[in-house]
C-alpha positions as CSV (number, residue, x, y, z in Angstrom):
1,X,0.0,0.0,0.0
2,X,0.9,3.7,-0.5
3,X,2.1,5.5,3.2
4,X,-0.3,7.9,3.9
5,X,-2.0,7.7,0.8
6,X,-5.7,6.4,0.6
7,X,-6.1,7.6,-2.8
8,X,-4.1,4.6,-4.6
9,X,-5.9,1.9,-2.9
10,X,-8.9,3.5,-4.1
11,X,-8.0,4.5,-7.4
12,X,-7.0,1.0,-7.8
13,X,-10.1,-0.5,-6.6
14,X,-12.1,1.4,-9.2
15,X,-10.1,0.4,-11.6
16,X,-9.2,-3.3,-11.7
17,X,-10.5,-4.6,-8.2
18,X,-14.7,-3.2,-8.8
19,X,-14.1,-0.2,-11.0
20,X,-16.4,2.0,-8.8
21,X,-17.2,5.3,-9.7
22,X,-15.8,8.5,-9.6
23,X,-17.2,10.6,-6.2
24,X,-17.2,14.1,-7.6
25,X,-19.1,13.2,-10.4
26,X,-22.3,11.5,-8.9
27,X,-25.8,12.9,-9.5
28,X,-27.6,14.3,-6.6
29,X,-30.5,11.9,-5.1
30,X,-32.5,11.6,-2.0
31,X,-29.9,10.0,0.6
32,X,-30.4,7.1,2.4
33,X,-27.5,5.5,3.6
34,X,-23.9,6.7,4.3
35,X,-20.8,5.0,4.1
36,X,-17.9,6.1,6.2
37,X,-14.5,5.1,5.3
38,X,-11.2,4.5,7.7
39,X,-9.7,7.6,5.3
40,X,-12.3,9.9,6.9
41,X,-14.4,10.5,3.9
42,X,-17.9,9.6,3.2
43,X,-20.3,8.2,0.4
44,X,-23.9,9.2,0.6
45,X,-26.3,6.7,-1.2
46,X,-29.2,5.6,-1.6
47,X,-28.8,2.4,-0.3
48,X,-25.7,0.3,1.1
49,X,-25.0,-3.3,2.6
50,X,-22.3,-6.3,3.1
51,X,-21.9,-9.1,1.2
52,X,-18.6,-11.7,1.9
53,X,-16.0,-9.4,2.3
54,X,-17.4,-6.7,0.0
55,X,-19.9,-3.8,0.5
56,X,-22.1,-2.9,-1.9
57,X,-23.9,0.4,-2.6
58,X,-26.6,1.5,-4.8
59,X,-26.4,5.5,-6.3
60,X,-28.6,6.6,-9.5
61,X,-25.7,5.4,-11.8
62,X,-26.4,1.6,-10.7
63,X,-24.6,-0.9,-7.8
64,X,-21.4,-0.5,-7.1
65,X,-19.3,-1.7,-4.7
66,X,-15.3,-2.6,-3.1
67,X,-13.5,-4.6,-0.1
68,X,-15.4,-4.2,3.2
69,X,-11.4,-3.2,4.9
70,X,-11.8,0.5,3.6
71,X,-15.2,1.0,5.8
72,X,-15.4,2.0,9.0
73,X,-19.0,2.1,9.3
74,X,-22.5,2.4,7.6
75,X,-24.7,4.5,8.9
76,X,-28.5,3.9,7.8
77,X,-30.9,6.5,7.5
78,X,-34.8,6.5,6.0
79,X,-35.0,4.4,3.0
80,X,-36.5,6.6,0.1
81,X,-38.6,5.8,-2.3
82,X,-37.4,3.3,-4.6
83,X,-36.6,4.4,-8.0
84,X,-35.7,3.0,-11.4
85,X,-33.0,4.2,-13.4
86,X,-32.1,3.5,-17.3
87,X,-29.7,0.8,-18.4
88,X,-26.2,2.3,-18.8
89,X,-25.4,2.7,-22.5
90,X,-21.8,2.2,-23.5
91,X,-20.0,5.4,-25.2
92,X,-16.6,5.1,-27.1
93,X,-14.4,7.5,-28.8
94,X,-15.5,6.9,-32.7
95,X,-12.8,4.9,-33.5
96,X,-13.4,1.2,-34.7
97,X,-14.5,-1.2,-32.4
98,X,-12.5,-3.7,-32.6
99,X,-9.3,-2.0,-33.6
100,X,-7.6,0.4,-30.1
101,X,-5.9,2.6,-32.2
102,X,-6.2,3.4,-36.4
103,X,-4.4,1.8,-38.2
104,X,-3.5,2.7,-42.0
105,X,-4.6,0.6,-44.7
106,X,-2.3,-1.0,-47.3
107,X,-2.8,1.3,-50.9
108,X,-4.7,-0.9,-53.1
109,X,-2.1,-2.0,-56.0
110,X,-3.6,-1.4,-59.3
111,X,-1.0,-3.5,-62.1
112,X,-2.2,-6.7,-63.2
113,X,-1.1,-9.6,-62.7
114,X,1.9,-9.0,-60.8
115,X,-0.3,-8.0,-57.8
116,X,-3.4,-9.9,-58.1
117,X,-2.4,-12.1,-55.9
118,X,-1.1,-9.6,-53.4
119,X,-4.3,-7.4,-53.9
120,X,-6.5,-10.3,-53.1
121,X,-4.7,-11.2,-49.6
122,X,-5.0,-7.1,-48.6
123,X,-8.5,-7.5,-49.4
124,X,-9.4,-10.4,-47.6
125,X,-7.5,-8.9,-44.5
126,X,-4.4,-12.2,-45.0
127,X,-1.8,-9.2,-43.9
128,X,0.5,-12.0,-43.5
129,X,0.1,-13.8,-46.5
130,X,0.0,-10.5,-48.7
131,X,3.6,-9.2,-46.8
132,X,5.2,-12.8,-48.0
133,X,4.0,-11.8,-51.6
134,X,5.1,-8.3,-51.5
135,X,9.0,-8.9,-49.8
136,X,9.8,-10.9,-53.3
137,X,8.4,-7.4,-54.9
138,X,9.7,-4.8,-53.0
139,X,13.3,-4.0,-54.6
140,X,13.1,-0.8,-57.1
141,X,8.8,-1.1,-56.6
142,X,8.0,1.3,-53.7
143,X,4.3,1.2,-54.5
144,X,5.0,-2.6,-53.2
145,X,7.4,-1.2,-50.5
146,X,4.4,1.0,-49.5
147,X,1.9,-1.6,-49.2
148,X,4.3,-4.1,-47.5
149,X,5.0,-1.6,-44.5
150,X,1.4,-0.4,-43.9
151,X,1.1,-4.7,-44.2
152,X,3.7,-5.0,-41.4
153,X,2.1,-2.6,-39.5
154,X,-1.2,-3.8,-39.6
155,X,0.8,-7.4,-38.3
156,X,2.6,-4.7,-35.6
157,X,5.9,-6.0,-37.0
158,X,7.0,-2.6,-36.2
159,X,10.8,-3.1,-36.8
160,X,10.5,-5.0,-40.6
161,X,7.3,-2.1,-41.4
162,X,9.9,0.8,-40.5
163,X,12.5,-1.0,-42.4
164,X,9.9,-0.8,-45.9
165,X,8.6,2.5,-45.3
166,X,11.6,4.8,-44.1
167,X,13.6,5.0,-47.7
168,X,10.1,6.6,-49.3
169,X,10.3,9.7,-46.5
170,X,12.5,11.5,-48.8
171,X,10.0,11.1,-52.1
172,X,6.8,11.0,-50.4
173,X,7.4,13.5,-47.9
174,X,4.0,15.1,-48.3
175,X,2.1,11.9,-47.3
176,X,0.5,12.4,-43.7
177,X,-0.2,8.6,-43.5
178,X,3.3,7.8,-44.4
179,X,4.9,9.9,-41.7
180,X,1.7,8.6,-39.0
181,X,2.9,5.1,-40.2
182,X,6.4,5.6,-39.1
183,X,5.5,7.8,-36.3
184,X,3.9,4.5,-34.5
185,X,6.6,2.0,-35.5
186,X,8.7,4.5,-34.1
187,X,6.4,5.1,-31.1
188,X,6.1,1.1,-30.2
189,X,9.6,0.4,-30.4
190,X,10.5,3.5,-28.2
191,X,12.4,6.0,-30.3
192,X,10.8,8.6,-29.0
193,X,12.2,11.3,-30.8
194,X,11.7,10.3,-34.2
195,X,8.5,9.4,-33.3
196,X,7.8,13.2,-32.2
197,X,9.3,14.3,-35.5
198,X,6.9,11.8,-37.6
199,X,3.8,12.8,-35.5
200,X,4.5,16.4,-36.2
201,X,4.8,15.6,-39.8
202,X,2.1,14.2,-40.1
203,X,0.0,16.5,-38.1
204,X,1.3,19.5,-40.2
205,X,-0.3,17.5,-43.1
206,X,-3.1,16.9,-41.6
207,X,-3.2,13.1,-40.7
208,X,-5.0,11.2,-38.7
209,X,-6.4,12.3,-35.4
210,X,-4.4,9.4,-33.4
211,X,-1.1,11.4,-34.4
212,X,-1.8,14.9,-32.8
213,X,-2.9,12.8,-29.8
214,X,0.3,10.6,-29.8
215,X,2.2,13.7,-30.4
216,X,0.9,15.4,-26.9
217,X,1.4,12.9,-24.9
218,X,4.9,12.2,-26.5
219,X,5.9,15.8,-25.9
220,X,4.3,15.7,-22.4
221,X,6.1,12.8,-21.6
222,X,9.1,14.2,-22.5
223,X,8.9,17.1,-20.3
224,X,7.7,15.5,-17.5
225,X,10.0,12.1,-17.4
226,X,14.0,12.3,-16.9
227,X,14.9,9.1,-16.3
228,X,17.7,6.6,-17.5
229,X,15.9,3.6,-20.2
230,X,16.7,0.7,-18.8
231,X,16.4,-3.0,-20.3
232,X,14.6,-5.6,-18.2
233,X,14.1,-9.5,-19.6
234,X,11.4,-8.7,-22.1
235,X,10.8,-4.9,-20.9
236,X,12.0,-1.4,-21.5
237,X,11.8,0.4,-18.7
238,X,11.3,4.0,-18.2
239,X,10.7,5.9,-14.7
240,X,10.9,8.8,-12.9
241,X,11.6,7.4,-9.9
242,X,9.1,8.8,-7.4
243,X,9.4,6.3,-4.8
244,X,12.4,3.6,-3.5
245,X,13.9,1.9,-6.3
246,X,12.7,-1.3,-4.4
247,X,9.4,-1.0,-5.2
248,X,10.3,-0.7,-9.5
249,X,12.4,-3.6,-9.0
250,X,9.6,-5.8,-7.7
251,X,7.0,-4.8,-10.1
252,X,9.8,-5.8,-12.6
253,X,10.4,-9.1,-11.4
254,X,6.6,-9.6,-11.1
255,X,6.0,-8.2,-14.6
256,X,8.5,-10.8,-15.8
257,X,6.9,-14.0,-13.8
258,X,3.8,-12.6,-15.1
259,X,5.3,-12.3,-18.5
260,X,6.2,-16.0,-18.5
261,X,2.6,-17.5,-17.6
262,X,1.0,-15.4,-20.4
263,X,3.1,-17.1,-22.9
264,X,2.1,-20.5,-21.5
265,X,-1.7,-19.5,-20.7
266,X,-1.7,-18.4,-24.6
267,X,1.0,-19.5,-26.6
268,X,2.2,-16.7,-27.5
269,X,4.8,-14.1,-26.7
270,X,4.9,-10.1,-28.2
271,X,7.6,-10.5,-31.2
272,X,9.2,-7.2,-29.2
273,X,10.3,-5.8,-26.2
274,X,7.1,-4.1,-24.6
275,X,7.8,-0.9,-23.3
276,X,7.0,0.3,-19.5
277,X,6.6,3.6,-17.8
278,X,6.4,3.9,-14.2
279,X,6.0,7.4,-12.9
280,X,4.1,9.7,-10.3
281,X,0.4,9.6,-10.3
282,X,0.3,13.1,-11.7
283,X,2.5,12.4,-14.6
284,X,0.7,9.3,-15.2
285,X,-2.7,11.2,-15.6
286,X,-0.9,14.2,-17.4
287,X,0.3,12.1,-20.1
288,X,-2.2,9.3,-20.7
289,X,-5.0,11.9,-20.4
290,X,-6.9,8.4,-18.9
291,X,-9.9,8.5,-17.1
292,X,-9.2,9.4,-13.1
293,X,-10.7,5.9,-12.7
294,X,-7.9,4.2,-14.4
295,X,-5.0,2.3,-12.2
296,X,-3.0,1.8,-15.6
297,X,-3.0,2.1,-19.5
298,X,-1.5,0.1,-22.4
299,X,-1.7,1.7,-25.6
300,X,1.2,-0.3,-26.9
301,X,3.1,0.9,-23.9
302,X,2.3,-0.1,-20.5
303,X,1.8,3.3,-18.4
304,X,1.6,2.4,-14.6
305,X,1.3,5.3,-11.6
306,X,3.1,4.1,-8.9
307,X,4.3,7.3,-6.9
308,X,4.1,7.1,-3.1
309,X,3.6,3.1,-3.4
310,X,5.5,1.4,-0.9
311,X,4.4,-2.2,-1.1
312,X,3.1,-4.2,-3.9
313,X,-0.5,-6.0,-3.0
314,X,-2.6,-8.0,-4.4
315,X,-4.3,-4.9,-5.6
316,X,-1.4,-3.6,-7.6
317,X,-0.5,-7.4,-9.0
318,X,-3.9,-7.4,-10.7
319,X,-3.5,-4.0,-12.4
320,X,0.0,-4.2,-13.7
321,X,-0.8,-8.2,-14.5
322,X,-4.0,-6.7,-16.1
323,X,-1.9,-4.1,-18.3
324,X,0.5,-6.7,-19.2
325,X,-2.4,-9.0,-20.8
326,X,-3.1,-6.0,-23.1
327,X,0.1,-6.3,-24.7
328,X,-0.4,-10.3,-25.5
329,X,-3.8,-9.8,-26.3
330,X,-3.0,-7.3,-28.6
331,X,0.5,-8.9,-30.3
332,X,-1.9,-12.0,-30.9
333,X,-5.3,-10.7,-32.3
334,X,-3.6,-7.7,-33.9
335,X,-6.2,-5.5,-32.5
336,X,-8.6,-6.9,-33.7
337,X,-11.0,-7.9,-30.8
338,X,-13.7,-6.6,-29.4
339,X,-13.1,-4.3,-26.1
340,X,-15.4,-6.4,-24.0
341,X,-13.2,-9.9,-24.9
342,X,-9.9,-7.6,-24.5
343,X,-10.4,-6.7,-21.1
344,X,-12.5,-9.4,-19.9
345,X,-9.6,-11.8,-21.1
346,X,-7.2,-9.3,-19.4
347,X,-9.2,-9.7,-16.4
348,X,-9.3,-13.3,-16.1
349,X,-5.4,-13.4,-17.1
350,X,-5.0,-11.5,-14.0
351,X,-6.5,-13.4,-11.7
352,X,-9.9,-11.4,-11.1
353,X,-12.7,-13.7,-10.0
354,X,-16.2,-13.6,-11.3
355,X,-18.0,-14.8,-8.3
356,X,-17.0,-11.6,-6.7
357,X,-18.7,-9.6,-9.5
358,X,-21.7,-11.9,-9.3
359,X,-23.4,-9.6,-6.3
360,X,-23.0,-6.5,-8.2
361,X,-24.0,-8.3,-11.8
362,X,-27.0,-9.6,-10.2
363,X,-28.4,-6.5,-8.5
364,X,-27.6,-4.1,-11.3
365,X,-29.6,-6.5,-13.6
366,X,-32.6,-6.5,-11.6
367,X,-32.4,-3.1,-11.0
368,X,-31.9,-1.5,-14.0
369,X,-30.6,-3.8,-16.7
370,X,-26.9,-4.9,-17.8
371,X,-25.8,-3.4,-21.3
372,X,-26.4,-4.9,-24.0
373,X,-23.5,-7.3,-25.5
374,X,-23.5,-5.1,-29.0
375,X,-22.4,-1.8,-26.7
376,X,-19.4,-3.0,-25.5
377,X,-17.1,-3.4,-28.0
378,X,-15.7,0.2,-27.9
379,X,-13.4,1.6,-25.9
380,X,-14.7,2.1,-22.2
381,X,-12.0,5.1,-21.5
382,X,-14.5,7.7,-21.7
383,X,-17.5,5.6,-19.7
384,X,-18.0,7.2,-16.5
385,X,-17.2,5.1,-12.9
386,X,-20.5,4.1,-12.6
387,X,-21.1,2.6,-16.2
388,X,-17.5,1.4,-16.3
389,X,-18.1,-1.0,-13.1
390,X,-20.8,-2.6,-15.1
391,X,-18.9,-3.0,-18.3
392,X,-16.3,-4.6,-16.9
393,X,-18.0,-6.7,-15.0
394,X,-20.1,-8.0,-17.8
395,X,-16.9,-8.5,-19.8
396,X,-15.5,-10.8,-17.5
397,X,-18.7,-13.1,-17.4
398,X,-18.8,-13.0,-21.2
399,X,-15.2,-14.5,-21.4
400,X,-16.1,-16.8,-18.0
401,X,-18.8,-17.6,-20.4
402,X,-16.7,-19.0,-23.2
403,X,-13.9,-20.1,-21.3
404,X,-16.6,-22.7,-19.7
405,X,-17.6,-23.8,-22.6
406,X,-14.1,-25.2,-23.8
407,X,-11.4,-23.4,-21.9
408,X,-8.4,-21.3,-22.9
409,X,-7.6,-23.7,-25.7
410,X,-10.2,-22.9,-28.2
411,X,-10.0,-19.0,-26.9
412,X,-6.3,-19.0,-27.9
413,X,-7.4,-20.7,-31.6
414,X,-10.1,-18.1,-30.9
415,X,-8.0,-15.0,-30.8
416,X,-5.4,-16.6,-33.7
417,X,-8.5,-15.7,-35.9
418,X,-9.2,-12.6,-34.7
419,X,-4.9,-11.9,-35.5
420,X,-5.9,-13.5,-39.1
421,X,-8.2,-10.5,-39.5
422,X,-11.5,-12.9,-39.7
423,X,-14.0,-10.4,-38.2
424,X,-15.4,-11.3,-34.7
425,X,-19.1,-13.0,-35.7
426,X,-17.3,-15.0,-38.3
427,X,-14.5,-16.3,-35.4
428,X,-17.3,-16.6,-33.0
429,X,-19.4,-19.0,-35.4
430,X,-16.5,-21.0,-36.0
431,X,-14.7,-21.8,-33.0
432,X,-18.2,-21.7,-30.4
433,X,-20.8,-22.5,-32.9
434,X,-23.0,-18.9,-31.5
435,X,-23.7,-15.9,-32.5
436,X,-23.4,-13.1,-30.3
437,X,-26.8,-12.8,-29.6
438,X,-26.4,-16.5,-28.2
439,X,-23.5,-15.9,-26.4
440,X,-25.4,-12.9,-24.3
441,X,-28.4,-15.1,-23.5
442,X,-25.7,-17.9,-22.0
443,X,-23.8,-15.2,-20.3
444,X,-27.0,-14.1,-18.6
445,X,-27.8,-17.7,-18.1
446,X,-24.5,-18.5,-16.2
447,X,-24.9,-15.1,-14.1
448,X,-28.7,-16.2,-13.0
449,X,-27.4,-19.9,-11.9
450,X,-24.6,-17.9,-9.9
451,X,-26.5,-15.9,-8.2
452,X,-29.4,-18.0,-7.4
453,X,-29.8,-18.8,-3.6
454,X,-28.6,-22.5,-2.7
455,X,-31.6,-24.2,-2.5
């Protein structure tokens, strides 16, 4: 735990632990109950109890709850009226649903019939199969250079895509995608400083959104992080230091244990190092711009706040085993996987239960609905606390769903699809034999049998 700090330990139960809502942003209702917690503050709702080890609490934004060793005491007070609220609708950012950050596409290739072949693999989304075509085309061809580096980084080969697309800066240097292109393979394999120049490039030309959004939190980081790179095992480490260098040390070692049963769990390890910030929690929300729920990020990079943090809990295993997952989830689908499988997979991979979700699930279903399977595959960053405990909840019993059904095996063969570019409902179909219509009725099967009093 942080010394003298309560704010990690709940920033951290929001996040990864329950995900409970923000305080400051709650709507005003009739109070009922009030929680008091052992840091001196309060939460005024409309109704509150204990379940197990956890206490639970119902506002207007649903049920939400975290570990009954925070609580001091609950005080009760006259029960209002009860009230319904809507179902939480999921809200992304606009970008694709199943990809977390754009990606360009590989230029369609025109000549016949030199790239037919080639032009039917792009097409079909076989990124792999159209890069082994292209590498025999490539020399003295750059409109087949072109496509095999936006092919490479749609596989997030990021070292063979730079390699194809850097020679054509010089006589393409007015193409925005181009420079964004480089800009990430320069991003995801650390080189920050060319990574700033091709941003701003590409910015100037007026490229995609994701670069002027890289670009600031490049040049934030920059200003706000000092510290030496170091290499770890599979890790790059960067951090500014703000606590005993005991403490980076164990999340190291931990990240590197953790590192090891991912690549058994899925068979699979990132082709590349996978880069890791530790910094102060102010840095960490000054550069990731992530919602003031969040206990970590990985948007190719893990970004954990760990200032103050003294010890590392169980609390702080799940979140940086949680933002580890990302990065094999996303070398192995390619990115292409559907937020709720992401981070309920990430979840599970981190050691979260689902029977100590079922409580909340249960309640918020009776009382106001869960959200609906087709709503969650954006990103949650911008769902508020309240509607972010629910989603991830429900992810977790979506992948608890399929991982009964025939266990981590067929989700890895699963996921392999998903990194073929075989759109979701199509991978779905073929490896469970549902649609996802189906699957939501058997998730909301196995959450009424789990929550259904022993008879």
């Amino acid at each position: 735990m942080r010394e003298g700090s309560f704010e990690f330990e709940w920033n951290c139960v929001r996040s990864v632990l329950i995900c409970a809502a923000a305080l400051a942003g709650m709507a005003h209702f009739a109070v009922a109950d009030v929680i008091h917690l052992k840091s001196g503050r309060t939460i005024e709702c409309l109704d509150a109890w204990i379940k197990d080890d956890m206490v639970y609490y119902k506002i207007d934004g649903g049920v939400l709850g975290f570990p009954k060793s925070v609580v001091d005491r609950i005080e009760k007070k006259t029960p209002p009226p009860e009230t319904k609220v809507a179902a939480p609708q999921a809200q992304s950012r606009g970008s694709s649903p199943t990809v977390a950050s754009p990606l360009p596409e590989p230029p369609a290739l025109l000549r016949a019939p030199m790239y037919k072949e080639a032009n039917a693999a792009l097409e079909s989304g076989d990124y792999r199969k159209a890069a082994e075509i292209l590498e025999t085309l490539k020399e003295n061809d750059d409109e087949a250079r072109l496509a095999l580096g936006y092919a490479r980084v749609r596989l997030q080969e990021w070292k063979a895509a730079l390699a194809a697309l850097q020679p054509l800066e010089s006589s393409r240097d007015d193409d925005a995608t181009l420079h964004y292109a480089i800009g990430l393979c320069q991003y995801n394999l650390g080189n920050d400083e060319w990574a700033i120049r091709s941003f701003r490039k590409s910015v100037e030309l007026n490229g995609p959104a994701d670069a002027k959004e890289r670009l600031e939190r490049l040049e934030r980081q920059a200003g706000a992080l000092k510290g030496d790179v170091k290499r770890w095992s599979h890790f790059v480490l960067k951090s500014d230091a703000p606590q005993g260098e005991k403490v980076v040390n164990d999340i190291m070692e931990l990240l590197v244990r953790a590192y090891d049963e991912d690549q058994r769990a899925l068979g699979h390890a990132p082709p590349q190092d996978i880069l890791v910030t530790l910094t102060s929690e102010r840095n960490f929300f000054d550069i990731t711009g992530a919602p003031e729920w969040a206990g970590g990020t990985n948007d190719g990079r893990i970004y954990l706040p760990i200032g103050g943090l003294v010890v590392v809990d169980d609390v702080v295993e799940r979140i940086v085993r949680h933002e580890l997952a990302h990065s094999f989830i996303h070398s192995l689908t390619k990115r292409n996987i559907p937020i709720w499988l992401n981070e309920g997979l990430a979840m599970h991979l981190s050691g979260e239960s689902l029977d100590q979700r079922i409580p909340e699930l249960a309640a918020q279903k009776a009382y106001s609905g869960l959200i609906p399977l087709s709503s969650l595959a954006s990103s949650f960053q911008q769902l508020s606390g309240a509607v972010a405990t629910v989603a991830y909840s429900e992810s977790l019993l979506l992948v608890t769903t399929l991982l009964d059904a025939y266990g981590m095996t067929e989700m890895t063969r699963l996921l392999r699809m998903l990194g073929d570019g075989v759109p979701f409902d199509e991978a779905l179909r073929a490896r469970y034999h549902m649609t996802q219509e189906e699957l939501q009725e058997r998730a909301w099967a196995l959450l009424a049998r789990k929550s259904a009093p022993p008879s």
